[in-house]
C-alpha positions in Angstrom: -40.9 17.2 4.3 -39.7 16.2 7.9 -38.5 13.0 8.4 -37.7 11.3 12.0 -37.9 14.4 13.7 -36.5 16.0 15.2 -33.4 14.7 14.1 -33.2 15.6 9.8 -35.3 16.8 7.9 -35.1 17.0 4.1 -35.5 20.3 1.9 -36.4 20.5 -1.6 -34.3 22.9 -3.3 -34.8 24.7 -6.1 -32.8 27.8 -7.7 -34.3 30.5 -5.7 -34.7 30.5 -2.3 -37.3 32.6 -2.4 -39.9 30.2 -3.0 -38.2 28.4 0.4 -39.3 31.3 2.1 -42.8 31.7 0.4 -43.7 28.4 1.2 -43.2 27.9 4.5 -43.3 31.8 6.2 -41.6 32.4 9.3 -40.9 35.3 11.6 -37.5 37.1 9.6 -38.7 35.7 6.0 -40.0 39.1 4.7 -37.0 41.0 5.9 -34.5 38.3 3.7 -37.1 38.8 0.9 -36.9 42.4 1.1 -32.8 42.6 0.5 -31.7 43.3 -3.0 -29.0 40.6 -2.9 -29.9 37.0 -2.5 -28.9 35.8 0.9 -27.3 33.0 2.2 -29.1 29.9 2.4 -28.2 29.6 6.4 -29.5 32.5 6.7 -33.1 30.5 6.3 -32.1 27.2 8.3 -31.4 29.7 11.0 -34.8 31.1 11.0 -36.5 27.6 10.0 -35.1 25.4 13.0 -33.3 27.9 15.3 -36.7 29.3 17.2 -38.7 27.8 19.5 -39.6 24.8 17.6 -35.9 23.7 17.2 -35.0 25.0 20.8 -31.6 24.3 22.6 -31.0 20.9 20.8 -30.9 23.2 17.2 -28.2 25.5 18.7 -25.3 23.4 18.7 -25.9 22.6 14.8 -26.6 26.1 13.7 -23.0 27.0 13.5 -20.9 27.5 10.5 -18.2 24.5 11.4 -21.1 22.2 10.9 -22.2 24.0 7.6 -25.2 24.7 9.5 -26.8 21.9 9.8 -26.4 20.9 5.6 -25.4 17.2 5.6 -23.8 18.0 1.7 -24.0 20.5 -0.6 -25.7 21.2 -3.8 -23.8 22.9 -7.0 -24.9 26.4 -7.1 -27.8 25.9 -9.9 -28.9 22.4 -9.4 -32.0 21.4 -8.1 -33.0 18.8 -5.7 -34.1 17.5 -2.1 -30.7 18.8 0.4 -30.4 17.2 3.8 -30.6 19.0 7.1 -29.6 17.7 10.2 -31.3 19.8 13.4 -28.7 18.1 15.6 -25.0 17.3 15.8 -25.3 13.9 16.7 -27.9 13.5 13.7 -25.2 15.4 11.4 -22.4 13.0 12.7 -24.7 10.0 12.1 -25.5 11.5 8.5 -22.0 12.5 7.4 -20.1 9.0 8.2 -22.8 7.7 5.7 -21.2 10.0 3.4 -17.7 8.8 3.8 -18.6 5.3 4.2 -20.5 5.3 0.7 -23.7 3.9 2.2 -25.8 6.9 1.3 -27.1 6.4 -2.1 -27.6 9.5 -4.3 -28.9 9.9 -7.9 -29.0 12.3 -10.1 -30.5 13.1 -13.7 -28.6 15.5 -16.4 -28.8 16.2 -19.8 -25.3 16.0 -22.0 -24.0 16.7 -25.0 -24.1 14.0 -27.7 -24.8 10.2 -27.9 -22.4 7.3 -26.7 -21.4 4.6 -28.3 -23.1 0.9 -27.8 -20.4 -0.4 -25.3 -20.8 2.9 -23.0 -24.8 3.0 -22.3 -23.9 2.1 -19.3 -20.5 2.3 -17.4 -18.4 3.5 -14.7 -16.4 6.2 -14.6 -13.3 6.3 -12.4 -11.1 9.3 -12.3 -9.5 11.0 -9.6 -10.1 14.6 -9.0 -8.0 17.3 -7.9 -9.4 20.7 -6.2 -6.1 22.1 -5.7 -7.5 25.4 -8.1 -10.8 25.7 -7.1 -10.3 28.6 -5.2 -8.8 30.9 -8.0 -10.7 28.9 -10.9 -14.0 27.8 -9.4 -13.4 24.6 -11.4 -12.1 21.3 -10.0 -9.4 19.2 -12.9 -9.2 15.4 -13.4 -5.9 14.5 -12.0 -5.4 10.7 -11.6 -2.0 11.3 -10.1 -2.7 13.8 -7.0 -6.2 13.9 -7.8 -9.0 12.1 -5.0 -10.8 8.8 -5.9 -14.1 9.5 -7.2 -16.3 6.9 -9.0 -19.2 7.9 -10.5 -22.3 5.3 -12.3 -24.3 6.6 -14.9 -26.9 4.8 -17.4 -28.4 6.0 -20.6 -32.2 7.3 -19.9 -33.0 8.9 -23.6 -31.7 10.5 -26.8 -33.4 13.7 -28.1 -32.3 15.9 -30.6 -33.0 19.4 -31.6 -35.9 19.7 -33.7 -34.1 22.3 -36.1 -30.6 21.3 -36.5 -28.6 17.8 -35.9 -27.3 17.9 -32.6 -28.3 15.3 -30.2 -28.3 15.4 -26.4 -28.3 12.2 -24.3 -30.9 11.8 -21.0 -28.5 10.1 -18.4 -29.0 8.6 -14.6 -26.1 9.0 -12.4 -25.3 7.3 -9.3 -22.3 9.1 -7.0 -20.4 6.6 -5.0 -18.2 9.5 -4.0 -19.1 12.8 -3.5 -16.3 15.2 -4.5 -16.8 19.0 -5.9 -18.8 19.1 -9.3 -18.2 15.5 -9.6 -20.7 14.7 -12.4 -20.2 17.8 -14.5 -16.3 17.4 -14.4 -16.2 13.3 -14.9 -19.1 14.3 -18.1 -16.2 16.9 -19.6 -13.7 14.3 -19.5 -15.6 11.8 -21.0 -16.1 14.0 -23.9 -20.3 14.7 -23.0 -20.6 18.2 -20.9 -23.7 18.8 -19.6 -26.0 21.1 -21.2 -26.1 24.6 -19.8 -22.9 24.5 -17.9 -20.8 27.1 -17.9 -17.6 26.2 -16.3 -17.4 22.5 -17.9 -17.4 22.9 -21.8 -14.2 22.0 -22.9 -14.4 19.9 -25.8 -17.5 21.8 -27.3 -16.7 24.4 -30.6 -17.8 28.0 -29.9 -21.1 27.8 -31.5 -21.9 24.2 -29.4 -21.2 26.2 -25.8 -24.0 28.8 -27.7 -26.7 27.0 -28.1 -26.1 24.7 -24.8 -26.3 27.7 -23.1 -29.8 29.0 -25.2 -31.4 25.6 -24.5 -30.5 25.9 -20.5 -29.5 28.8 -18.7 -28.2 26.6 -16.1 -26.5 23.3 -15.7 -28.7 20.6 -16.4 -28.4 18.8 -13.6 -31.2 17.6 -10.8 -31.5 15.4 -8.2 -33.5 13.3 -8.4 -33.4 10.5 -5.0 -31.2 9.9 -2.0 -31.5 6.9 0.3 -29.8 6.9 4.4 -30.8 5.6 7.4 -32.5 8.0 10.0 -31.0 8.9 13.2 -31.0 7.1 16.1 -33.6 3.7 14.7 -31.3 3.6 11.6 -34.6 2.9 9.5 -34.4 3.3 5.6 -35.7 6.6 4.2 -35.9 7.1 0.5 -36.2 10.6 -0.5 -37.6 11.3 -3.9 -37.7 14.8 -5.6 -39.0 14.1 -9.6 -38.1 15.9 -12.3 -41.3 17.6 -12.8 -40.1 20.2 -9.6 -37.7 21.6 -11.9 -40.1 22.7 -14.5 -37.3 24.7 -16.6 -35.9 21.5 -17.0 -38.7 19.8 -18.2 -39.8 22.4 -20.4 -36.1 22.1 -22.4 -36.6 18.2 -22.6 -40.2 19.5 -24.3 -38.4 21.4 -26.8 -36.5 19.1 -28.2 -37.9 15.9 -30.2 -37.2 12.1 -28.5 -35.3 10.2 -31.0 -34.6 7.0 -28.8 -35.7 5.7 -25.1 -38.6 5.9 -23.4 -40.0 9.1 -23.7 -39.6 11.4 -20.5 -41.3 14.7 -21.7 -43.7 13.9 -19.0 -40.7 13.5 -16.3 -42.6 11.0 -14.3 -40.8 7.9 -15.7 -37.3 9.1 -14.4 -38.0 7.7 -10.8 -38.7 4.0 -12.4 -35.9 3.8 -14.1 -33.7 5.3 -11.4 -34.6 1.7 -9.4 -32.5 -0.3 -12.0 -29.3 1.4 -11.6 -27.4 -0.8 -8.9 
């Protein structure tokens, strides 16, 4: 989906690229399919906005200083909408959003467990230091040397598994800052990792990290909507990407049995209730 073009345009992502590429063919696309190892997903914006189409005005964006274009990131694994600036002045424009808090993003995960009536909603507020994530791939909750990052979340739904007693709680998230696996690392600490994750489990017995892992093979963690202002009218753009595009997802919320909340088997509800979270 394009929007205020040629400046951004948004992306639905999904785990494979591949279905990037079969959806909207382009001259090159056959040639990335072709290679036994996935490639890198610049490889595509370079083929997708670096032709004709995107011209001389796409050139100065397509570079790896300004990630190519990619306004943020997405955890290797989640799903969701990415933004794409085809400019540098659009990606400047995009980014100070970023750092000035003003874009909103939401996200929806399933974690492990239930909380307690004083915690269905809250904010968590833990500062978060990357200083190992090159050797560990994990980020640590450091509230000493750590970064501020503040993260909402609200209780969606409780299901549990239909043959055993564990219980998994449905949660909307809203990042105010945006630091590396934020959600999954602030969920850890709070004693509720997400299901499926495979780098933040501590807290979970040996049999636990099991059977998260059976019900998801990967983090479950989508999202859902992001707000900003398009470049230059500053007009208010509300992305949405529902749950039902990540249909692995939804398929593990149909496996298990809804014990409390409204029921979101169907995964249309998610984006109503998103619009209460403030």
């Amino acid at each position: 989906t394009s929007l205020a073009a040629p400046c951004v345009a948004c992306l639905h992502m999904f785990c494979m690229e591949e279905r990037l590429l079969q959806r909207l063919p382009l001259p090159g696309s056959q040639e990335l399919l072709a290679k036994e190892e996935p490639q890198a997903f610049h490889d595509y914006l370079i083929l997708r906005f670096g032709g004709q189409e995107g011209g001389s005005r796409a050139a100065s964006i397509l570079k790896q200083a300004y990630l190519y274009g990619m306004v943020h990131r997405l955890d290797v694994g989640t799903s969701g909408p990415l933004l794409v600036a085809r400019t540098l002045e659009s990606w400047s424009w995009a980014k100070d959003q970023i750092f000035s808090q003003s874009m909103l993003r939401d996200y929806v995960a399933l974690v492990h467990g239930t909380f307690s009536p004083d915690k269905q909603r809250d904010v968590i507020e833990a500062r978060i230091n990357k200083c190992g994530y090159e050797r560990d791939r994990r980020v640590q909750i450091d509230n000493k040397k750590g970064m501020t990052a503040r993260t909402i979340y609200e209780k969606l739904a409780v299901y549990q598994d239909p043959v055993g007693s564990a219980k998994y709680t449905l949660v909307h998230f809203r990042l105010i800052t945006g630091r590396t696996h934020q959600i999954r690392v602030h969920m850890e600490h709070a004693g509720h990792p997400l299901v499926g994750d495979k780098q933040y489990f501590r807290g979970l017995d040996p049999r636990e990290r099991k059977e998260s892992q059976r019900l998801c093979k990967r983090a479950f963690l989508h999202k859902v909507r992001f707000v900003f202002a398009t470049y230059p009218q500053a007009n208010s753009a509300v992305v949405w990407c529902p749950l039902t595009q990540a249909k692995d997802l939804c398929k593990v919320l149909k496996g298990l049995r809804l014990v409390e909340g409204r029921d979101l088997q169907g995964c249309q509800e998610a984006e109503e209730l998103c619009l209460g979270l403030c």
